[in-house]
N, C-alpha and C positions, 0 to 999 in steps of 0.2 A: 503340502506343496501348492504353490499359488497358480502355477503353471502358465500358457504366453500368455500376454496382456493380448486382451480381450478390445474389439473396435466400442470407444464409450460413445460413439456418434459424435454428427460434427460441430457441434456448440462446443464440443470440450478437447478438438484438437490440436488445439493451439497453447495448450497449455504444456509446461514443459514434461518433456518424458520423463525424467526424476521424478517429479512428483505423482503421474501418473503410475508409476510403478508401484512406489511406497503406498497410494491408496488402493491399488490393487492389491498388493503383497498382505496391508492390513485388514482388508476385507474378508479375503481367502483364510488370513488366521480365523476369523470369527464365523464365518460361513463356510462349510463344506462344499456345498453344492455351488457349482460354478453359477447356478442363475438367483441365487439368494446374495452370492458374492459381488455379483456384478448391481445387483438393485442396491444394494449397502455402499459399493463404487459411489455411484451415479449418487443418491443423497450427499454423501460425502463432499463431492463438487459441486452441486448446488450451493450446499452453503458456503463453498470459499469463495465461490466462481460464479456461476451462473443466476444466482440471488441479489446480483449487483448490478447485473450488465448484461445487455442482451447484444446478438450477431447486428440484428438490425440498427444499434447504439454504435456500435462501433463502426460499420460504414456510413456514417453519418457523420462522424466523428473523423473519420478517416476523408472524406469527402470535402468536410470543414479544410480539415488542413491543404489537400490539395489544391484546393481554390485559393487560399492565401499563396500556395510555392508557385503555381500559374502567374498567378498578380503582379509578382515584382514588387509587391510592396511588405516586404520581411523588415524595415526600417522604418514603416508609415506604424508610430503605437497604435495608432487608432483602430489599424486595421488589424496590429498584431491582437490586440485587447479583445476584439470583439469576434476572432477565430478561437481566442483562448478561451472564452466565454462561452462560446458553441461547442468546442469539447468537453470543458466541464461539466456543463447539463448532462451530457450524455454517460454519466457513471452514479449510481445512487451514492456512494458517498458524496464525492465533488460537486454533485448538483445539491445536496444538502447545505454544504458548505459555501456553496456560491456569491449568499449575499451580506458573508462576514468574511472574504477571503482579502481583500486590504488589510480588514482590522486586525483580523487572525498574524499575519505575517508582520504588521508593525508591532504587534504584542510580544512575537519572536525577538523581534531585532531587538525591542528594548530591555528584553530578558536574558540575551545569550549574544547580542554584540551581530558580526558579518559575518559568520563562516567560508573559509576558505575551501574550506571540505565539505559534501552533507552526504549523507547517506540516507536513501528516501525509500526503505523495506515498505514491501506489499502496495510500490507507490499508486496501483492501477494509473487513472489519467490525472492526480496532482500536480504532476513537471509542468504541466500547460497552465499553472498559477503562476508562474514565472517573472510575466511585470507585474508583480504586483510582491512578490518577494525581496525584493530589491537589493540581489544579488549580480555581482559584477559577472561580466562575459568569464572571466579567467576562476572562478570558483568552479570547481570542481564536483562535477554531484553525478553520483553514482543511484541510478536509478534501478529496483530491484524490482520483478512483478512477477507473476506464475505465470500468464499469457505471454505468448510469445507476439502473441497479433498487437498489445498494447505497448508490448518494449518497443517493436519496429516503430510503431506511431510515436512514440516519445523518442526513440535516436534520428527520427524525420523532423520533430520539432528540435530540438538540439540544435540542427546542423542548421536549419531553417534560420537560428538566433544565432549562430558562433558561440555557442554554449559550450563550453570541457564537461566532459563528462560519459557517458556511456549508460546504455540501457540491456540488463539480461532479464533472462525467461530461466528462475532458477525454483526449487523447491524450497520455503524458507525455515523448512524444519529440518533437514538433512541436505543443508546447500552448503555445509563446508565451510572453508574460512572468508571472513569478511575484511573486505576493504578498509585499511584506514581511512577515517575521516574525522574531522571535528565535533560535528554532531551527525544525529541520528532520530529519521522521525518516522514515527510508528506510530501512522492514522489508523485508528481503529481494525490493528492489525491484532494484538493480541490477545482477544476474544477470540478471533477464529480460529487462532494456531492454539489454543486451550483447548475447546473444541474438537481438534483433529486429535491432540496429543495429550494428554496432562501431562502439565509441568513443562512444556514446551516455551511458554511466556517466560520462566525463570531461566530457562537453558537460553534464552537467545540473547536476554542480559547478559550473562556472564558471557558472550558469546561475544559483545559488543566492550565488553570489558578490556579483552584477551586483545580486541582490534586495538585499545586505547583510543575511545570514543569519548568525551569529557561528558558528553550532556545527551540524552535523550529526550522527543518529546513525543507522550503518549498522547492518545486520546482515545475517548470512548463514547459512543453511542446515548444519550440519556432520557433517549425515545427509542421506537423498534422503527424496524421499517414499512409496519403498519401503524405508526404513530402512536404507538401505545407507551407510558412511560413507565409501567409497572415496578416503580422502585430500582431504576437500572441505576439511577448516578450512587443509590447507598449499596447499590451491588458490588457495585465497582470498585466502590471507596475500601470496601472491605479490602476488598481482590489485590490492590495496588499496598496499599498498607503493608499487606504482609508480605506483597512482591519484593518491596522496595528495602522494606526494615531489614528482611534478612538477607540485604543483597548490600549493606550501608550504602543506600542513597538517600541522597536529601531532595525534598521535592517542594513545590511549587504552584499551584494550580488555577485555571481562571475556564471561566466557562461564554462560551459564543453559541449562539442561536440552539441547537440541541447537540451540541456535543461538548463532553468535557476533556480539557487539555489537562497534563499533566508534565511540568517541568523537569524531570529527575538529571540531578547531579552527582558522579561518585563521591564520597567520601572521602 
């Protein structure tokens, strides 16, 4: 019996109750004792959550944007660019990817076209790439995150831009059915959901299948986040190989500053 959810402190309250449940629920399966349960908890969210992004990151981030919606200048690029730029930094992924996020998104376009739709799982703060995506006001992009505190932040930049779309605080291993959309991009999300779950990366493919999703883009890490690159991109390469072969996708790949993409198309 897992018994009530238990207070995890407040770095990790913002993340959705769903999820918080299920890494309770799974903890309590392996630990008996409610305070072995609850240490097992709290690692748990470290790595999906709090190893990315700290409170202080995100009022800073959150601050960023205020200051532009004060401004009146939601139409000046210059000023939209350089608020977009300030939230970035402030996520270790997005601040990783910072200074190949042009390049990143025209490597998109020229491999999968304009999407009308996207679907942007585990997006933490990537929707504030947005001029540099060079996707039209009327696309549609459904933004998915475990934080509840970063979805508000990304449906404030949304409305900030006239962007369609919507931002939730969902669990994305046991969050249900997904949205159709055209594509689907999955930043260095599927390392962590392996991590919480095995076989959870293969359950969420076919999961994006079921959506009729045409195109997925993965990527992956090929440094730690102590800069160490201990063999991760032929780690990976494994990992996706067999992800993909027995899922018939056909894939694609190209690599920017330390991370590597991955194209997959169904079959």
């Amino acid at each position: 019996m897992s018994g009530p959810l238990p207070d995890f402190g407040r770095k990790y309250r913002a993340l959705a109750p769903a999820l918080l449940d299920r890494v309770w629920r799974e903890a309590c399966a392996i630990e008996p004792r409610p305070a072995d349960a609850l240490k097992r908890a709290k690692r748990a969210l470290h790595q999906l959550h709090s190893a990315f992004v700290e409170e202080r990151e995100l009022d800073a981030a959150e601050l960023a944007l205020a200051r532009l919606e004060a401004s009146g200048d939601g139409d000046d690029r210059a000023a939209v660019e350089a608020c977009a730029r300030a939230v970035l930094a402030r996520h270790a992924s997005t601040r990783e990817r910072l200074a190949t996020i042009a390049q990143l998104h025209g490597e998109l376009r020229a491999r999968l076209g304009t999407p009308a739709s996207v679907l942007d799982l585990g997006c933490g703060l990537h929707p504030f790439a947005l001029p540099w995506m060079g996707l039209p006001r009327t696309t549609r992009y459904h933004a998915w995150e475990a934080d509840a505190r970063m979805a508000a932040l990304v449906a404030r930049w949304f409305a900030r831009l006239g962007q369609a779309g919507e931002a939730r605080a969902v669990d994305l291993i046991d969050g249900g059915e997904l949205p159709a959309a055209e594509v689907a991009w999955l930043f260095k999300l599927l390392p962590t959901l392996e991590r919480q779950r095995s076989g959870a990366a293969g359950a969420l493919l076919e999961r994006l299948a079921q959506a009729g999703i045409r195109a997925a883009v993965l990527s992956f890490p090929t440094r730690s986040l102590g800069a160490r690159a201990k063999g991760m991109r032929e780690q990976y390469g494994r990992f996706v190989d067999g992800l993909l072969r027995e899922r018939c996708f056909s894939e694609e790949s190209f690599e920017l500053g330390d991370e590597w993409f991955v194209v997959a198309r169904r079959c």
